[in-house]
C-alpha positions as CSV (number, residue, x, y, z in Angstrom):
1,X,0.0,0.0,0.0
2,X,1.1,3.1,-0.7
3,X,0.5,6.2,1.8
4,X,-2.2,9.0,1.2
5,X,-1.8,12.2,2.8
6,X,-4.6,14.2,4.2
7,X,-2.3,17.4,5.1
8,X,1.2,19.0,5.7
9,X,2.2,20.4,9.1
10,X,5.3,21.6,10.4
11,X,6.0,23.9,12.7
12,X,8.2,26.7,14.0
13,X,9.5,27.8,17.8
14,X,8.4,31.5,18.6
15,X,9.0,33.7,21.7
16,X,5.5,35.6,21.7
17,X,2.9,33.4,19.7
18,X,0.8,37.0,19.2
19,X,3.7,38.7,17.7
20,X,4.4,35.8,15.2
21,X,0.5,35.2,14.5
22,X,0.1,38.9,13.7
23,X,2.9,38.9,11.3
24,X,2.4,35.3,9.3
25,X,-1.3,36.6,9.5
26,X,-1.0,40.8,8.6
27,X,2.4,40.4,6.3
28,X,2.0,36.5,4.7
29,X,-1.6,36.2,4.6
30,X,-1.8,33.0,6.6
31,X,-5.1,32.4,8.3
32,X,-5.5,31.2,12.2
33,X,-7.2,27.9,12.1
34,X,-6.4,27.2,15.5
35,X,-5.3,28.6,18.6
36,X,-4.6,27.8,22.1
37,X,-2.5,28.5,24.6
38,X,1.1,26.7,23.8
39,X,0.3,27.0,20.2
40,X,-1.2,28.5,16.8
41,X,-2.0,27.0,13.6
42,X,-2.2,28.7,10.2
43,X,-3.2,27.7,7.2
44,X,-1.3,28.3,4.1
45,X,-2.9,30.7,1.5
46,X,-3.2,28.8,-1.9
47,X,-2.2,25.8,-0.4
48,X,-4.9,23.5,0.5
49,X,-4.2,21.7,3.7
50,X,-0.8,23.0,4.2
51,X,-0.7,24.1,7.7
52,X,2.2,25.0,9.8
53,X,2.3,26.0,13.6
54,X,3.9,28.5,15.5
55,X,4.6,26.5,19.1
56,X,5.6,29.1,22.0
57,X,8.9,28.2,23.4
58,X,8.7,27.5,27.2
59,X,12.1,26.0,28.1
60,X,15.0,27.7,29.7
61,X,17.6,29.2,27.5
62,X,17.6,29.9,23.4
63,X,14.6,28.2,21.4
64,X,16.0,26.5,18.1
65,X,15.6,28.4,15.1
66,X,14.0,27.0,12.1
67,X,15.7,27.3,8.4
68,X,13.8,24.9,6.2
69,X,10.3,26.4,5.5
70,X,9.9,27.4,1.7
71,X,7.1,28.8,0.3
72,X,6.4,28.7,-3.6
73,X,5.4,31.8,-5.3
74,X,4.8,32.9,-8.4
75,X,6.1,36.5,-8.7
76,X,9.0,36.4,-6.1
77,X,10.4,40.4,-7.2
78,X,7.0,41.5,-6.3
79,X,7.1,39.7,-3.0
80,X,10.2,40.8,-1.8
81,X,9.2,44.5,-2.4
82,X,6.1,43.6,-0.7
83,X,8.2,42.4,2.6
84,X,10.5,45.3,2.3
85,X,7.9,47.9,2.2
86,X,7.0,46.3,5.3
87,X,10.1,46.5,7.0
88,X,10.7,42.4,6.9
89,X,14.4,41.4,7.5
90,X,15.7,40.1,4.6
91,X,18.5,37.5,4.0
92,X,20.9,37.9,1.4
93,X,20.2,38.5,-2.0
94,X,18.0,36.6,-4.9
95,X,19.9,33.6,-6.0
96,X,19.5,32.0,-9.1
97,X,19.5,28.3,-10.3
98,X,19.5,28.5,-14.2
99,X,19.5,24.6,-14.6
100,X,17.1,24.2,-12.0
101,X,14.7,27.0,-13.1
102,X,14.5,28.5,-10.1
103,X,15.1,31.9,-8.0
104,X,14.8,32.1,-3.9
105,X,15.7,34.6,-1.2
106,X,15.6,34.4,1.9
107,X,13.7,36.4,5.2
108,X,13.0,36.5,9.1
109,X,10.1,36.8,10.7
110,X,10.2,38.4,14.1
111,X,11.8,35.6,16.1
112,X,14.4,35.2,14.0
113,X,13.2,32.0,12.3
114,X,15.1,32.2,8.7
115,X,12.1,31.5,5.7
116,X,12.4,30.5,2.0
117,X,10.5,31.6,-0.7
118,X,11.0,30.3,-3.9
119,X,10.1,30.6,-8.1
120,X,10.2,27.8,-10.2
121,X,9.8,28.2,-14.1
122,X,7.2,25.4,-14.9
């Protein structure tokens, strides 16, 4: 048998889950589609069932960082204009894969959790 998925979750470790929520919510679009104390879960905009969480870090000392969300766009100049008009952190410049057909940059959100965005020529 081969597996069927129903969804995709991951998640990322946050400081102040109202902070994060506000910005994946206000700057990424992401909608709340649950929320409780330790925890949020947004859904991914043009992504059905593509969730990820933001879990609120409650050990003692530095919370990991995450560097391996990537989100697929299709007009990735426009979106990094769109996060520098609001005041995102960006990472580096656009890098290009010719063979691959594909441009990325990267950007933080406001715990310091290092996202991906990526355009692929299809």
């Amino acid at each position: 048998m081969k597996p069927v998925y129903k969804n995709v979750i991951s998640f990322l470790w946050v400081k102040n889950t109202k902070i994060s929520t506000d910005f994946y919510a206000d700057i990424l679009g992401c909608k709340i589609v649950f929320e409780s104390d330790g925890w949020v879960e947004l859904s991914v905009p043009g992504a059905p069932n593509t969730f990820f969480a933001l879990n609120k870090w409650a050990g003692e000392g530095n919370y990991p960082l995450n560097n391996f969300l990537t989100l697929g766009i299709d007009d990735l100049d426009g979106f990094r204009k769109f996060l520098e008009s609001h005041n995102v952190k960006l990472v580096g410049e656009i890098r290009e894969f010719s063979e691959q057909g594909m441009r990325m940059f990267k950007f933080q959100d406001p715990d310091g959790n290092t996202l991906t965005v990526s355009e692929v020529e299809l």
